[in-house]
C-alpha positions in Angstrom: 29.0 -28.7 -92.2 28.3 -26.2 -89.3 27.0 -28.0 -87.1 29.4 -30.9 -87.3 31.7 -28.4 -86.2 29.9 -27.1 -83.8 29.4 -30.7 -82.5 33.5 -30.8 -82.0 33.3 -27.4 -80.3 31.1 -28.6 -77.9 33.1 -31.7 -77.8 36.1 -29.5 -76.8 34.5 -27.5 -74.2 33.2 -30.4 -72.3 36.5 -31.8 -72.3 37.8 -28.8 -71.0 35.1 -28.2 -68.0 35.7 -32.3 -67.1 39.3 -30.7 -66.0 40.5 -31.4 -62.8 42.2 -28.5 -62.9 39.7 -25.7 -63.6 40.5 -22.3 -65.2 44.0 -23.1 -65.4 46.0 -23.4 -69.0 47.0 -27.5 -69.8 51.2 -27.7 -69.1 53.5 -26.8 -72.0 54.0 -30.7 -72.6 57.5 -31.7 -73.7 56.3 -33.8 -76.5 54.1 -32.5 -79.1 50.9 -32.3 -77.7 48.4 -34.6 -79.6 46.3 -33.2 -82.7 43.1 -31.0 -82.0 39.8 -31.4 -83.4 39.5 -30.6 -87.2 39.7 -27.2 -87.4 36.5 -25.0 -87.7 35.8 -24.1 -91.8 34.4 -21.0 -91.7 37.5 -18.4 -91.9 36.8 -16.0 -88.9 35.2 -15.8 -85.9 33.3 -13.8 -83.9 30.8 -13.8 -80.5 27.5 -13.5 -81.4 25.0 -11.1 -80.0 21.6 -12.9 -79.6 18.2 -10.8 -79.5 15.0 -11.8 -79.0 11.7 -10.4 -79.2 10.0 -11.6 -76.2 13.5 -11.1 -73.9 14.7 -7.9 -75.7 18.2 -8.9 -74.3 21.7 -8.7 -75.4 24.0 -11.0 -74.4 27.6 -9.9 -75.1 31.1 -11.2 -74.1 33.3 -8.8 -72.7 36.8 -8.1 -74.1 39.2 -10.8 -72.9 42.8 -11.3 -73.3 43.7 -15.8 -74.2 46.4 -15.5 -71.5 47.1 -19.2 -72.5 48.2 -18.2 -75.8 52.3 -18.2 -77.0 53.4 -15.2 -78.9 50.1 -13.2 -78.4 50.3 -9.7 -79.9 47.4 -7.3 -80.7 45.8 -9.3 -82.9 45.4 -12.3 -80.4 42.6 -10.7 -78.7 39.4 -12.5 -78.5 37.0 -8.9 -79.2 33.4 -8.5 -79.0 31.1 -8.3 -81.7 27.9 -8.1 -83.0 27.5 -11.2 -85.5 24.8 -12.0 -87.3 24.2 -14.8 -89.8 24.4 -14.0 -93.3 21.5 -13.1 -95.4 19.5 -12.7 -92.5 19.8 -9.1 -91.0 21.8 -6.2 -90.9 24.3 -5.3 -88.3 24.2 -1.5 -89.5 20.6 -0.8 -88.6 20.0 -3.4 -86.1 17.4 -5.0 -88.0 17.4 -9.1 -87.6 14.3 -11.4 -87.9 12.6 -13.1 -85.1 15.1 -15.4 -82.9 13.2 -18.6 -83.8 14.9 -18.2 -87.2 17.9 -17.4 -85.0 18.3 -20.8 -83.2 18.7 -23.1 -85.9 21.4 -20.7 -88.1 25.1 -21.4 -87.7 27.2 -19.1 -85.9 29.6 -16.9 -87.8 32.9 -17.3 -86.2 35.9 -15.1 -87.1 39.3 -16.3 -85.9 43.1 -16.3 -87.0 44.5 -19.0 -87.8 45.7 -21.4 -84.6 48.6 -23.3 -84.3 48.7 -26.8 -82.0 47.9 -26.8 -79.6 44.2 -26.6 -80.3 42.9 -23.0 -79.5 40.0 -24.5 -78.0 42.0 -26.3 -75.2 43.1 -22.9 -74.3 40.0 -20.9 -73.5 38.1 -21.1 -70.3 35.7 -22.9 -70.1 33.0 -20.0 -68.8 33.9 -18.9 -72.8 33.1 -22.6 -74.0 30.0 -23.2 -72.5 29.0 -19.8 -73.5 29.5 -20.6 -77.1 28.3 -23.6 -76.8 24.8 -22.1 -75.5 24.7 -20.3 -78.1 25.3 -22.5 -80.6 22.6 -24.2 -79.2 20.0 -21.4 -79.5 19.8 -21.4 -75.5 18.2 -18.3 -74.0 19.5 -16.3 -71.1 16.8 -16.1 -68.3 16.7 -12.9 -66.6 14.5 -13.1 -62.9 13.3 -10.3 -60.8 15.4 -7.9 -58.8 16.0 -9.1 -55.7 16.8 -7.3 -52.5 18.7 -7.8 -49.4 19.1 -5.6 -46.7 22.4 -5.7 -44.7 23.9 -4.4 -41.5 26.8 -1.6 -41.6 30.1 -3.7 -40.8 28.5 -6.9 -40.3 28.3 -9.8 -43.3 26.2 -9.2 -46.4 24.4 -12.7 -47.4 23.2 -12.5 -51.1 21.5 -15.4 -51.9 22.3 -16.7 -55.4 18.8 -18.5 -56.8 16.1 -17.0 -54.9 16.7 -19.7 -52.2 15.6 -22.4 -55.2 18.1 -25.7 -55.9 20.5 -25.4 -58.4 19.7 -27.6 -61.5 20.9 -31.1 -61.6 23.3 -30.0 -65.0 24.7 -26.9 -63.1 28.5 -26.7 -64.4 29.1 -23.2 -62.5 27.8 -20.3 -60.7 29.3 -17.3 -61.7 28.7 -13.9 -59.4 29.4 -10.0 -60.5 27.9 -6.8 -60.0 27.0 -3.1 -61.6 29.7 -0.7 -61.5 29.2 2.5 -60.5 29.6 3.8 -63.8 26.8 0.9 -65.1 29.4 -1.5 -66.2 29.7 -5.0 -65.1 32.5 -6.7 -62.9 33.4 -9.6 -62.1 33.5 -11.2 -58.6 34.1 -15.0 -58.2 33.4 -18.6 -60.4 32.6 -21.8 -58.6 32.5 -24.6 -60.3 30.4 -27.8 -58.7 33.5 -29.9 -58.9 36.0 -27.6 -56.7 35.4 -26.6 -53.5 36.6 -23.2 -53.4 36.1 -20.5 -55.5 38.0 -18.5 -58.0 37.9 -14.8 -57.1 38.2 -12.7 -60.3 37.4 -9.5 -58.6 40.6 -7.2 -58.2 39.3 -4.0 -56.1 38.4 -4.0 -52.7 36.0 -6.8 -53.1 38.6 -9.3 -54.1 39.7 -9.4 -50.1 36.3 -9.4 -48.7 34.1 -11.6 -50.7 33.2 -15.4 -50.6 30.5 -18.4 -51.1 29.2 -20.8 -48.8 27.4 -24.3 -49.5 24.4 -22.5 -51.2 26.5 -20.4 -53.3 25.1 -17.4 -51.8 27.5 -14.8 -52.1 29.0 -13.1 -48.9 30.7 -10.1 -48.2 32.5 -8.9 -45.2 32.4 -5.4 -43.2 29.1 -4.1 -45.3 29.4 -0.8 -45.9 27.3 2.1 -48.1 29.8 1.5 -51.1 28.1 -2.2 -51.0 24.9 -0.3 -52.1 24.6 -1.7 -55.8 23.3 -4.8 -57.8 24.8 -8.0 -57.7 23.7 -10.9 -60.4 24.4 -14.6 -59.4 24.8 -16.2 -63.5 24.0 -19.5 -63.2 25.4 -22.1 -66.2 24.4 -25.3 -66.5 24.5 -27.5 -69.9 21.1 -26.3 -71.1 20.2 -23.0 -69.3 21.5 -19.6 -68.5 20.1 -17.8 -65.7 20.6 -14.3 -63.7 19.4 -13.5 -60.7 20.1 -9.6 -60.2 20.1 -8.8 -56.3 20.1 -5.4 -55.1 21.9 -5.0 -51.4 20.6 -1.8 -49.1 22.9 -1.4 -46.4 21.4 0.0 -43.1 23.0 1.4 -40.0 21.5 3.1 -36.7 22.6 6.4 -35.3 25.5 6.6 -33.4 23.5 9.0 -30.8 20.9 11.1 -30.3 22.0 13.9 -28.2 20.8 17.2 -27.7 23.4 19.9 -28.2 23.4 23.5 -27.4 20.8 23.2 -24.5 18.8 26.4 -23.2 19.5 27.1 -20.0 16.3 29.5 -20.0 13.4 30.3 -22.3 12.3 34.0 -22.7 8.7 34.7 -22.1 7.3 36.1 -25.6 10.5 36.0 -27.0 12.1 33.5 -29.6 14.6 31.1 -28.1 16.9 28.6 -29.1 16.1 25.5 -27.2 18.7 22.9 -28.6 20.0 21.0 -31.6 19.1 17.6 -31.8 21.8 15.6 -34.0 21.5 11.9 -34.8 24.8 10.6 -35.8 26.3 8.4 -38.7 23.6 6.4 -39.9 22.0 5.4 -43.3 19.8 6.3 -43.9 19.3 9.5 -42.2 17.0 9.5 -39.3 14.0 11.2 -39.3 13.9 13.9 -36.2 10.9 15.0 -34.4 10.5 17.8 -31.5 8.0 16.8 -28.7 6.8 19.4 -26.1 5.3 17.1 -22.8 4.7 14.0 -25.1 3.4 16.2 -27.3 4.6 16.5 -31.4 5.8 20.4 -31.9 4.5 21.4 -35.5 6.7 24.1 -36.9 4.7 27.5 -37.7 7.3 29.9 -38.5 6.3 31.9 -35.5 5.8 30.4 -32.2 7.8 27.2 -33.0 10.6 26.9 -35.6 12.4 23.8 -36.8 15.6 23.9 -38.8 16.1 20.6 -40.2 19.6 19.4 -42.1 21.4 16.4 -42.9 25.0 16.0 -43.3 27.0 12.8 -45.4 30.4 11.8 -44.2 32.6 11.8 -47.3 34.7 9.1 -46.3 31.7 6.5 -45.3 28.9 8.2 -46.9 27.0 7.9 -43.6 24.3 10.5 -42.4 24.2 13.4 -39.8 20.7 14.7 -39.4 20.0 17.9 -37.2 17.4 19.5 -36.0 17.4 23.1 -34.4 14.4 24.2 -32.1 13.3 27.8 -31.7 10.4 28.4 -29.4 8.4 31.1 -27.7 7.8 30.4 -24.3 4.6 31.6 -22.0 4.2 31.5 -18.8 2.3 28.5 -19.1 5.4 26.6 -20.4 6.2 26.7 -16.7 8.0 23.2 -16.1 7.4 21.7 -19.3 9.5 19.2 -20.6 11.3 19.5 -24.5 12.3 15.9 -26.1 13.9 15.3 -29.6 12.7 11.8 -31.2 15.0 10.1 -34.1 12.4 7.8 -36.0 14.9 5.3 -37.9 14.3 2.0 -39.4 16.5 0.1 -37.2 15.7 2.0 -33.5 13.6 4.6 -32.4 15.3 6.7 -29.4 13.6 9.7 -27.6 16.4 11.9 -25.7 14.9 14.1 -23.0 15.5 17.8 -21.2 15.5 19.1 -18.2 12.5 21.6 -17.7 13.4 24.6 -18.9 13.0 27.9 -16.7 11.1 30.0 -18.0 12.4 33.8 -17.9 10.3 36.9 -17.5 9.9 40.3 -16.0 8.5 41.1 -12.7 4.2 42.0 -13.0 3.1 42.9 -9.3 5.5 43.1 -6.1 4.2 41.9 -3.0 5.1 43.3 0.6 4.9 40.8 3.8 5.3 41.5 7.6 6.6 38.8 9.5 5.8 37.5 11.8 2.0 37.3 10.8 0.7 37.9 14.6 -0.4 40.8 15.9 2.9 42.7 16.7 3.8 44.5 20.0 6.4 46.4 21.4 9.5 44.6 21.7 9.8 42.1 18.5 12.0 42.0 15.9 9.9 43.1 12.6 10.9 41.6 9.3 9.9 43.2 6.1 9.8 40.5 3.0 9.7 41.8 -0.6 8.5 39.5 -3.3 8.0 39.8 -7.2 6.1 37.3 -9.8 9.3 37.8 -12.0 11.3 34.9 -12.9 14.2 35.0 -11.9 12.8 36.4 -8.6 14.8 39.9 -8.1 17.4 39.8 -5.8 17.7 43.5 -4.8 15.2 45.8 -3.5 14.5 49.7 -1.9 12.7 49.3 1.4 11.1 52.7 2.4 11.7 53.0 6.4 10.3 56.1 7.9 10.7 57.9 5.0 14.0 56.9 4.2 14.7 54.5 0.5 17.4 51.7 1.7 18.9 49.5 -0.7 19.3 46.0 0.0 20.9 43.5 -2.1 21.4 39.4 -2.6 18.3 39.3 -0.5 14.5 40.0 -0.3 14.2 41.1 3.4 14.9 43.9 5.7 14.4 43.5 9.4 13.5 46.3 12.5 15.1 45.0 15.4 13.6 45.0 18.6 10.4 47.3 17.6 9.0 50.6 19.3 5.7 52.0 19.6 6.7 55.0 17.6 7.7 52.9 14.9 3.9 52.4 14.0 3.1 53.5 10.1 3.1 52.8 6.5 6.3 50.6 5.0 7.0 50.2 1.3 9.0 47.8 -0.7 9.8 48.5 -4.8 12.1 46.8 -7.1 15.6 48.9 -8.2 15.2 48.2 -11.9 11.6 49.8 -11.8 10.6 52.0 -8.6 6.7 52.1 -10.5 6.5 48.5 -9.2 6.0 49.0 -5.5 3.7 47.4 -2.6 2.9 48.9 0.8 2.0 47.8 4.1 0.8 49.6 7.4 2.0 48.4 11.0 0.5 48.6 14.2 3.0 48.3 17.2 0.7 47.4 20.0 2.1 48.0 23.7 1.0 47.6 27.4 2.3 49.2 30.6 1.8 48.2 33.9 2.3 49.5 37.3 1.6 48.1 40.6 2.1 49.1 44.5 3.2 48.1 46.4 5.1 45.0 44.8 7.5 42.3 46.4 7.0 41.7 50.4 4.8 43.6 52.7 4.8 43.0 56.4 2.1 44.3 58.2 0.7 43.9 62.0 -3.1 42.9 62.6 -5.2 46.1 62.2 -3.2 47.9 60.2 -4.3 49.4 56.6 -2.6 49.1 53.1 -4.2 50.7 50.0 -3.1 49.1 47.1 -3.2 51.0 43.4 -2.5 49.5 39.8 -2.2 51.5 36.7 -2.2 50.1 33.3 -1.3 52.0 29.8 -2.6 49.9 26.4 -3.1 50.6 23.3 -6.7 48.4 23.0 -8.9 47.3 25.4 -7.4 45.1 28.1 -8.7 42.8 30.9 -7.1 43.0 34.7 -7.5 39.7 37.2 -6.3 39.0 40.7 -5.6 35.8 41.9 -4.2 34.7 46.1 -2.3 31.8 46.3 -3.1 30.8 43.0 -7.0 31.7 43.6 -9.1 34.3 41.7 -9.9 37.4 43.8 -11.3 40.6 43.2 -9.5 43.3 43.5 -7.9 43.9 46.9 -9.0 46.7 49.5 -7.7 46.2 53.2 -9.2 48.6 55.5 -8.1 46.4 58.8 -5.3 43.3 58.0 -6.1 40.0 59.8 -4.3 37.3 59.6 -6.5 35.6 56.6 -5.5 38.9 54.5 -1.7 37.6 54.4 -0.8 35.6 50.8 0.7 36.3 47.4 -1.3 38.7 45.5 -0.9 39.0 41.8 -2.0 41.3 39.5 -2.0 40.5 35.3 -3.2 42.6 32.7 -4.3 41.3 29.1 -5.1 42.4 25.8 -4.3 40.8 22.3 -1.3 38.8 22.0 0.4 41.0 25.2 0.2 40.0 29.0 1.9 41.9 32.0 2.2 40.8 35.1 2.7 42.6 38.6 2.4 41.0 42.4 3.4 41.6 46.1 3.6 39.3 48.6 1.5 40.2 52.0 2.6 39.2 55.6 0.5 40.3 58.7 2.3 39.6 62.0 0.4 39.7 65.6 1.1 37.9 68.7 -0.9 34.1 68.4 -4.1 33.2 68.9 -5.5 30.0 69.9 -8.4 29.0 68.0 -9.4 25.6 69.0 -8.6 22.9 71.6 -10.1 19.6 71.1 -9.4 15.9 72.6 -10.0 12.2 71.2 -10.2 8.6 72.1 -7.1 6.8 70.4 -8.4 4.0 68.3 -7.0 1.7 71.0 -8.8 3.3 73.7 -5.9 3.4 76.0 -4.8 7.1 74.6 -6.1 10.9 74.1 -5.4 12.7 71.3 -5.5 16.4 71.9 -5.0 19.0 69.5 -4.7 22.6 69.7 -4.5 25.3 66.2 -3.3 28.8 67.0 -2.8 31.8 64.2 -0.1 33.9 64.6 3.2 35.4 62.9 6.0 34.9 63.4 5.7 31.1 63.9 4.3 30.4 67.8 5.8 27.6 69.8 3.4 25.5 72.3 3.7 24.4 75.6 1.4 21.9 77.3 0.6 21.0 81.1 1.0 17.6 80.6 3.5 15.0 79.7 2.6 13.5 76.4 4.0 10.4 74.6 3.8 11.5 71.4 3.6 14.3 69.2 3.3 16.4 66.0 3.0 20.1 64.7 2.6 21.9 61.3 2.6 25.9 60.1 1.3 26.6 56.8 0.4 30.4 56.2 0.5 32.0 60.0 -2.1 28.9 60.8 0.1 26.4 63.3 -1.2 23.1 64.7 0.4 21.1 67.3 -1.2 17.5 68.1 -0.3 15.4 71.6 -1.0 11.5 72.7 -1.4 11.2 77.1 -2.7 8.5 78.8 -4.5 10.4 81.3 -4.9 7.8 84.7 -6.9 10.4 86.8 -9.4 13.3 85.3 -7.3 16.1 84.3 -7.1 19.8 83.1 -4.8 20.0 80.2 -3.9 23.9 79.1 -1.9 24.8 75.8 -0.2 27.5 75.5 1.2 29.5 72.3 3.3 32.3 72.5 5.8 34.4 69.7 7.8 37.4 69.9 4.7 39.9 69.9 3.0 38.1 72.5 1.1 34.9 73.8 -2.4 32.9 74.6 -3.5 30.2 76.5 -6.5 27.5 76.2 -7.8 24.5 78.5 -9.8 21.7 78.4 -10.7 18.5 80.6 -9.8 15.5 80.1 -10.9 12.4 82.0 -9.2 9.5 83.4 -8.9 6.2 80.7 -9.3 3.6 83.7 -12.1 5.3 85.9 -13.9 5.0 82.2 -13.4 1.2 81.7 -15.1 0.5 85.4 -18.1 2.5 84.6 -18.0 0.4 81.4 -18.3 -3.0 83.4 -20.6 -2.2 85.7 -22.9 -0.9 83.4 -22.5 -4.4 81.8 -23.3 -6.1 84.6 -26.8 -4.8 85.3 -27.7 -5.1 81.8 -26.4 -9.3 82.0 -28.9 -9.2 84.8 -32.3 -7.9 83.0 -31.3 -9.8 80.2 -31.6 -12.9 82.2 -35.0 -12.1 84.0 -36.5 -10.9 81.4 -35.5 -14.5 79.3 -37.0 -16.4 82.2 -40.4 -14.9 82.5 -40.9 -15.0 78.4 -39.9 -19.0 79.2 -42.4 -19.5 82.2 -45.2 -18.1 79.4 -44.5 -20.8 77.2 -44.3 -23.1 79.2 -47.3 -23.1 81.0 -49.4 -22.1 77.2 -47.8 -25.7 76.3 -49.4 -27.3 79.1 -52.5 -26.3 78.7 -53.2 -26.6 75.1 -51.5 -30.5 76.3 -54.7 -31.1 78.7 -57.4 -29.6 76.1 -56.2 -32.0 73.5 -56.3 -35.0 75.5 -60.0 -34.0 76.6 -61.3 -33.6 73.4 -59.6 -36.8 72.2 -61.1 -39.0 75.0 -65.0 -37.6 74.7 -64.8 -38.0 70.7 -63.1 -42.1 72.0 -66.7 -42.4 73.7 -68.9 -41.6 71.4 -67.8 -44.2 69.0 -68.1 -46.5 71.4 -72.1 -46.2 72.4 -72.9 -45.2 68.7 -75.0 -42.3 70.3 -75.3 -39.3 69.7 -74.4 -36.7 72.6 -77.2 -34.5 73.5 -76.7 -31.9 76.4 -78.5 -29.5 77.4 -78.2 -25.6 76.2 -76.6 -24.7 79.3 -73.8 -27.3 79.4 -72.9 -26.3 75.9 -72.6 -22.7 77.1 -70.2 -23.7 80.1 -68.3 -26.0 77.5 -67.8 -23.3 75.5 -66.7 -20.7 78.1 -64.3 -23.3 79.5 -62.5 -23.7 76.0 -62.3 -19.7 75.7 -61.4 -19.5 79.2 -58.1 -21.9 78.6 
């Protein structure tokens, strides 16, 4: 009897689920709607909870109101229930047998009683074919967590089946998830034969969730409240499966800024070099302090590291901070402080400025400037340093044995320097007078004194004594130079006119030259000291030229007419140079003269064309002994030819002969002799 009407159960909930119109209650018809099924026997019903040993689950319908039904009260409520088949367990202690003796027993089914139409024609059909499941002992397959991790805001995609095809008897796909008190709720139905889903879920989820083709469920602008399991229930006519998904939600930081920055470190001293915050992300990032590259481990001491994180109440997102004390040495000089965030989406690295590193002055340093030896005369400049970081920036220079205070600046300066300024000079800082540095100068000088200076005019044969006095404060080196020329010292006892120049006078020691001179003119009436004469290159010209000392400048005057001419004075020595064509021999004289008196020189000079007729006769005569002398050398070889002519012919005809006669020549002794002294005679 059960199971025939179990059969019409089944019967009615396929009928339902072959429903164009899914989910939705059949319209009030106008006529009486036709009869329903037999009704079930058994006098109540109920939703059974099935166990099993190997599955140990519980499969329970929740409380659901038959909206379908007219004239529902209280009592129309379809309520959840453990059932159990009779004589075979006991609901009290939760003791049943083993579910293989489960599957073939009839289900226990307590209802009131239902007036047409049919109470199976109103329930969904999710509620039929879970009856019907059970009434055909099918289990409910549980798979493996899944998980899925999902960016914040952007779409979370849960896949329903593992990424496996749905079976070929799927009737619907059903998604819901875990509350956050642990209690399910529902999210969507889609059946195979609609297209679009029927969203059940009535919190925020009901505006932002969806399917596509697979049936994977999606859900818009992910955020940290999306953070919970979420079971895809797959029905089809023989199986129940869940596949639970849980969805992690990740998000990068915002930033990663440093905060709070040092603007110095103290040597030796703890200082707070910056808070490193990584914002709004899940989950927090992980925040590391790097010294050149370098991880900084936290010891308490030299390097502390406060570490915090901070959750956003309205969007549960992350703040993570990380506070860096450190004790600086001076070896820290330049080094550079970095904060890495080490999250799952990005790693970032955000990067100081080298620090300064602050301490107090050690040593202080004094320097003269400039570095040269200094003399009388410069401008000194004193220079105060420290190793102290900052550098100090006021001092107490100790001049002469006054303490001056300067400020905004490390240097003092003595302006145009004396030799009495020579001595010891100190520098200190004004914070700490202990911390001083000293340096001695040495002012070196040189005086010079000469006489007589500037122009002296003397006359020939007079005397000058010159005298130089020098004042140093080292050894020093005196040199003379004339025109430029190095001379010794100068002594005239008697002037000439080669004594006259520039004399000058310089003194030297290190770093320090002085320099002293006079300028010497002798004057004395002229002096003529040569008088020469030339050919002209063209022959038809003299050239005569006459030099003459004497200051002032002389003039010259010449006996002759000249037709060209030139003249020079360079240092009291004057030259003048003439061209005559001289047509008879002649006396020439030159004469110089100046204001202090005169002189006068000759000298011969011959006549150009008397010259050129001694010059042809000469040539003559020699034309003459040229030619005798070419006519005897000719006569001599002439008459050498003709002898050495006859001999040849001689000796040709007497060797002509004896061929002839075939005889031999025989002579006597004494014509052999003859013959021979004729041969050496010719």
């Amino acid at each position: 009897m059960w199971k025939n009407e179990w059969t019409h159960f089944r019967q009615h909930l396929r009928a339902t689920y072959n429903r164009k119109s899914p989910l939705e209650p059949p319209p009030v018809p106008t006529q009486p709607p036709p009869q329903p099924p037999p009704p079930l026997s058994p006098p109540s019903f109920a939703v059974c909870h099935l166990r099993s040993l190997p599955f140990s689950h519980t499969l329970s319908l929740r409380r659901t109101r038959l909206n379908t039904l007219p004239d529902r009260d209280s009592s129309d409520t379809f309520r959840t229930s453990h059932c159990c088949l009779p004589n075979l367990g006991d609901a009290s202690t939760g003791r049943y047998p083993p579910y293989n003796s489960l599957t073939a027993a009839p289900l226990l089914l307590r209802r009131r009683s239902l007036d047409p139409p049919s109470y199976f024609t109103r329930m969904t059909p999710a509620l039929f074919l879970l009856l019907a499941l059970m009434s055909a002992g099918t289990l409910v397959q549980v798979h493996a967590t899944g998980r899925v991790t999902a960016l914040y805001g952007d779409i979370i995609v849960i896949p329903c089946n593992d990424g496996a095809s749905v079976p070929e008897d799927l009737m619907f796909i059903k998604w819901k998830y875990e509350k956050d008190d642990g209690t399910p709720g529902d999210l969507l139905i889609k059946q195979v034969r609609v297209d679009q889903p029927t969203i059940q879920a009535t919190d925020d989820y009901a505006g932002r969730i969806s399917t596509d083709e697979k049936s994977n469920l999606l859900i818009s602008l992910a955020s940290l409240e999306d953070q919970r399991t979420f079971t895809c229930m797959v029905v089809s006519d023989t199986n129940l499966q869940e596949f639970p998904v849980t969805v992690v939600v990740y998000k990068k930081p915002s930033s990663v800024q440093i905060l709070d920055k040092a603007e110095a470190l103290q040597k030796d001293k703890p200082t707070m070099v910056g808070t490193c915050l990584a914002t709004d992300s899940n989950p927090a990032a992980a925040l590391t302090w790097k010294k050149n590259g370098h991880p900084l481990v936290a010891d308490g001491k030299a390097v502390v590291i406060t570490s915090s994180i901070k959750l956003d109440p309205a969007t549960g997102l992350s703040t993570a901070s990380s506070m860096l004390q450190y004790v600086a040495t001076k070896d820290d000089a330049g080094a550079v402080f970095s904060c890495h965030s080490q999250h799952e989406l990005k790693n970032e690295t955000t990067t100081l400025e080298p620090i300064p590193i602050h301490y107090p002055s050690e040593k202080v340093s004094l320097q003269i400037m400039p570095r040269r030896p200094i003399v009388e005369g410069d401008n000194v400049t004193l220079k105060c340093q420290a190793d102290g970081n900052p550098p100090p920036s006021s001092f107490y220079f100790h001049i002469k044995g006054q303490k001056i205070l300067v400020e905004n600046t490390d240097t003092y300066t003595l302006a145009y320097i004396k030799r009495d300024a020579a001595g010891e000079y100190k520098c200190s800082l004004t914070n700490n007078e202990k911390l001083e540095a000293s340096e001695t100068i040495a002012v070196g000088y040189l005086d010079l004194s000469l006489s007589p200076t500037g122009k002296v005019v003397k006359k020939v044969g007079d005397t000058l004594t010159v005298k130089m006095e020098k004042s140093t404060s080292g050894d020093a080196k005196v040199s003379w130079t004339k025109n430029g020329k190095s001379v010794k010292e100068p002594k005239f006892s008697k002037l000439t006119f080669a004594d006259a120049g520039l004399y000058l006078c310089e003194v030297t020691m290190v770093d320090i030259a002085r320099r002293q001179s006079f300028e010497l003119v002798v004057e004395g009436k002229p002096v003529i000291t040569s008088l020469t004469k030339r050919r002209a290159d063209d022959a038809k010209h003299e050239v005569l030229t006459c030099e003459a000392e004497g200051v002032p400048e002389p003039s010259f005057q010449w006996s002759v007419n000249s037709t060209h001419e030139r003249s020079s004075y360079v240092n009291g020595k004057a030259t003048h140079i003439i061209t005559v064509v001289p047509k008879v021999n002649l006396t020439v004289s030159c004469s110089v003269s100046n204001r202090l008196g005169d002189d006068v020189m000759t000298i011969n000079v011959s006549s150009v064309f008397m010259e050129e007729k001694e010059e042809k006769g000469s040539l003559e005569d020699s034309d003459d002994q040229a030619k005798l002398i070419v006519g005897v050398v000719a006569g001599l070889l002439i008459a050498a030819a003709v002898v050495g002519l006859i001999y040849w012919l001689y000796m040709k005809n007497s060797r002509q002969g004896s061929w002839k006669t075939g005889e031999k020549e025989v002579g006597t002794s004494e014509e052999s002799k003859k013959l021979e002294e004729n041969n050496h005679t010719v």
